[in-house]
Rosetta silent file (secondary structure, phi, psi, omega in degrees, C-alpha in Angstrom):
SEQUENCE: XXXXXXXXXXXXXXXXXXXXXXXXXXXXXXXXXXXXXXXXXXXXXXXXXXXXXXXXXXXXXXXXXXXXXXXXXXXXXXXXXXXXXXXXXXXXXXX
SCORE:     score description
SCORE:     0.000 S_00000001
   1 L     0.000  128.494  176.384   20.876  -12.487   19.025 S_00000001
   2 E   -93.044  129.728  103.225   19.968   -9.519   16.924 S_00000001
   3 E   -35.649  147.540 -170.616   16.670   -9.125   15.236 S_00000001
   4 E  -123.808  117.690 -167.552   15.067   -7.271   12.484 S_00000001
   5 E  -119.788  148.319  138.009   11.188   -7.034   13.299 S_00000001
   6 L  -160.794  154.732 -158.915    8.459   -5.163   11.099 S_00000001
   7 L    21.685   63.385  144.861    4.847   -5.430   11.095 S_00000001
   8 L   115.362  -45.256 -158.662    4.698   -8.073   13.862 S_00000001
   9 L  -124.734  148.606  169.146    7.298  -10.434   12.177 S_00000001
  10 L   -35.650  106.360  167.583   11.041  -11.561   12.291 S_00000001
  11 L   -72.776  -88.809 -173.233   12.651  -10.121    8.836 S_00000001
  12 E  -143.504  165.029  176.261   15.845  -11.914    9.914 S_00000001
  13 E  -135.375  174.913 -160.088   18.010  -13.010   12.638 S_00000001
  14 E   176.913  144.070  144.899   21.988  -13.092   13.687 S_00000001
  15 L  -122.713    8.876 -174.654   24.425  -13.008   16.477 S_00000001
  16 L  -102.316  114.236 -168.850   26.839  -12.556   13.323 S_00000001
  17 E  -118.430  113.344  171.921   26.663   -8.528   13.098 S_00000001
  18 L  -102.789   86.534  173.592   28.720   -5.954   11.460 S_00000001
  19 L   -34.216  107.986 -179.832   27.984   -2.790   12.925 S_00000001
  20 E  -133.885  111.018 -165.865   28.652    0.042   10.349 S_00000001
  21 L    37.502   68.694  157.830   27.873    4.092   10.830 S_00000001
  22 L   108.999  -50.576 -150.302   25.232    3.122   13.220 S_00000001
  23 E  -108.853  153.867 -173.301   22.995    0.275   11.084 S_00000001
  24 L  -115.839  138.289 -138.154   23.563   -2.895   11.857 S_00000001
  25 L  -108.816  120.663  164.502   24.748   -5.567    8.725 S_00000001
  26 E  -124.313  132.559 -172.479   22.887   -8.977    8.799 S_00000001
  27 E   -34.623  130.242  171.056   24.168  -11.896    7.074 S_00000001
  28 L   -69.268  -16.445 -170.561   21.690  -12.272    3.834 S_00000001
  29 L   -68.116  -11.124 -151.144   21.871  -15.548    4.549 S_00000001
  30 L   -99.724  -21.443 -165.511   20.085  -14.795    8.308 S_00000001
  31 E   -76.423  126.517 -169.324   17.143  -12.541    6.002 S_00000001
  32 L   -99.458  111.920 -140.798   14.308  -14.604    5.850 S_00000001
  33 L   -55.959   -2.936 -170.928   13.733  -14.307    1.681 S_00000001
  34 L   -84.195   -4.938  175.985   10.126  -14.577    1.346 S_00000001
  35 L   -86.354  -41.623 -173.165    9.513  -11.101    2.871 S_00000001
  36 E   -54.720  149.692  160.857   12.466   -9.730    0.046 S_00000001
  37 E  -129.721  125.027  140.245   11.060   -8.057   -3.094 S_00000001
  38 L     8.235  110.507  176.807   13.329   -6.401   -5.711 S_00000001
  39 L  -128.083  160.791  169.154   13.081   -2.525   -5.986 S_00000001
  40 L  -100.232   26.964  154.544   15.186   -0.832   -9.102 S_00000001
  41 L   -61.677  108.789  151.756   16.815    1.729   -6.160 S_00000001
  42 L  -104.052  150.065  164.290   20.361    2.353   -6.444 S_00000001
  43 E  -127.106  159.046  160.140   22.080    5.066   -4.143 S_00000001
  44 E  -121.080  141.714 -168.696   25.844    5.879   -3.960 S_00000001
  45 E  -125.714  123.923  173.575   27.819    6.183   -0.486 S_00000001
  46 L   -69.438  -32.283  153.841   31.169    8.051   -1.344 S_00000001
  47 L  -112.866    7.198  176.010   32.980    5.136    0.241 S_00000001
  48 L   -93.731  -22.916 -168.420   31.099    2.704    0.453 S_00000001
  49 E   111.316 -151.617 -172.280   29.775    2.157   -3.443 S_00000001
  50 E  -105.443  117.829 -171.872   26.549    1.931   -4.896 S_00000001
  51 E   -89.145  157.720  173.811   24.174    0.482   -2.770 S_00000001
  52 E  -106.235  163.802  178.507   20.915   -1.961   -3.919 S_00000001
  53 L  -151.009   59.504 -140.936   17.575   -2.390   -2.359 S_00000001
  54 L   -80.420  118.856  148.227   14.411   -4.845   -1.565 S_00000001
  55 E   -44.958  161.645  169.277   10.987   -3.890   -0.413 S_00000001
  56 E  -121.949  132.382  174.918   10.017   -5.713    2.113 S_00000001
  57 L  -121.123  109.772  170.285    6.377   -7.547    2.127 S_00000001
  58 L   -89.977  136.411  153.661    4.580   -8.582    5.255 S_00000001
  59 L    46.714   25.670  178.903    1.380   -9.946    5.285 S_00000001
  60 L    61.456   40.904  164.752    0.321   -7.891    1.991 S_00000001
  61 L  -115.426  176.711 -151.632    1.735   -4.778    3.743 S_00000001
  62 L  -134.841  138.878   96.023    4.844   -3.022    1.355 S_00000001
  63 E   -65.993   65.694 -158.455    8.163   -1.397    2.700 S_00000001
  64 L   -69.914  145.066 -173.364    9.435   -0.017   -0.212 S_00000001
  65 L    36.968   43.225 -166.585   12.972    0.033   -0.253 S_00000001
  66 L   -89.037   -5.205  165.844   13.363   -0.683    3.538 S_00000001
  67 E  -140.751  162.301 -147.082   16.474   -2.735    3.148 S_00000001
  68 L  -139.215  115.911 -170.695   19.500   -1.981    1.643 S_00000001
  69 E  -145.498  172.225 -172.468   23.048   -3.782    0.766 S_00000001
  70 E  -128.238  118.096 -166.901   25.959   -3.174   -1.604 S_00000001
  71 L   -69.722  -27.015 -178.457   26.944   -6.294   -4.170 S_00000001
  72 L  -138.176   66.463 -165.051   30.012   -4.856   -4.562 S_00000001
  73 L   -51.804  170.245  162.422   31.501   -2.501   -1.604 S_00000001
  74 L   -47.639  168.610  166.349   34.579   -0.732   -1.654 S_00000001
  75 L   -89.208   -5.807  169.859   37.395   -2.340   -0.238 S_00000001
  76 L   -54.529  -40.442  178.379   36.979    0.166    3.052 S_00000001
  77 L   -33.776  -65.266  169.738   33.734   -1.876    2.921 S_00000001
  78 H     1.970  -50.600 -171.461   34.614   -5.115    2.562 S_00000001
  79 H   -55.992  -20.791 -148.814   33.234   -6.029    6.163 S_00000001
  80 H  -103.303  -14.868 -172.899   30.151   -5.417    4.724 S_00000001
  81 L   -52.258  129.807  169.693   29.919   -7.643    1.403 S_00000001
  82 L    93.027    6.158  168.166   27.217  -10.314    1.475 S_00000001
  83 E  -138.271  153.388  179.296   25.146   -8.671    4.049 S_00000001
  84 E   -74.369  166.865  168.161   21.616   -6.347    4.103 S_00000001
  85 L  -155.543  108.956 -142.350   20.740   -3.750    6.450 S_00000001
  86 E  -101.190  145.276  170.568   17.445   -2.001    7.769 S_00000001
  87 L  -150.300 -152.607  178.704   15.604    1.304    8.217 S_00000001
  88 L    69.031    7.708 -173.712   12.401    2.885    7.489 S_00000001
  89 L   114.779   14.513  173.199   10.403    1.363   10.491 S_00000001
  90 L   -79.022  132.457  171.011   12.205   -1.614   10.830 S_00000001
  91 E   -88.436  101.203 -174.502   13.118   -2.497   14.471 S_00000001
  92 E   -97.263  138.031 -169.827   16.419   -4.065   14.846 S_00000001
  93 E  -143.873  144.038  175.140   16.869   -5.468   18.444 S_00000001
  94 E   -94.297  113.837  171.615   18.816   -7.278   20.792 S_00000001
  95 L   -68.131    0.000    0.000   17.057  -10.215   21.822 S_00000001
């Protein structure tokens, strides 16, 4: 089981993972949504597409733009459609 921890608590959980350059892809369905916030971040990945992004809120602490997914990847992508991913102090771990 993988985990996604920051500031003390379980973001989400998975054993279904798609490892991509590194970061590891969690189901959105596994992201537990009351921690998501909206952000208006877009980035572009030359093959992946334009990625989207949600703060994350613990406890009335802020992550701005600490997770990151793409609504509509590439088709190199494809593995990746329909799932989030973490950085910025997030700890993802195998439990």
């Amino acid at each position: 089981m993988m985990k996604a921890i920051w500031n003390g608590k379980v973001v989400a959980e998975s054993n279904d993972i798609v490892n991509v350059e590194g970061n590891a892809y969690f189901p959105i369905d596994s992201v537990k949504k009351e921690f998501l916030k909206e952000s208006e971040t877009h980035t572009v990945c030359h093959w992946k597409g334009t990625a989207s992004y949600y703060d994350l809120e613990v406890d009335g602490k802020v992550n701005p733009d600490a997770v990151w997914y793409y609504p509509t990847p590439s088709g190199l992508a494809k593995s990746i459609k329909g799932r989030v991913a973490f950085w910025k102090g997030v700890e993802v771990v195998k439990d």
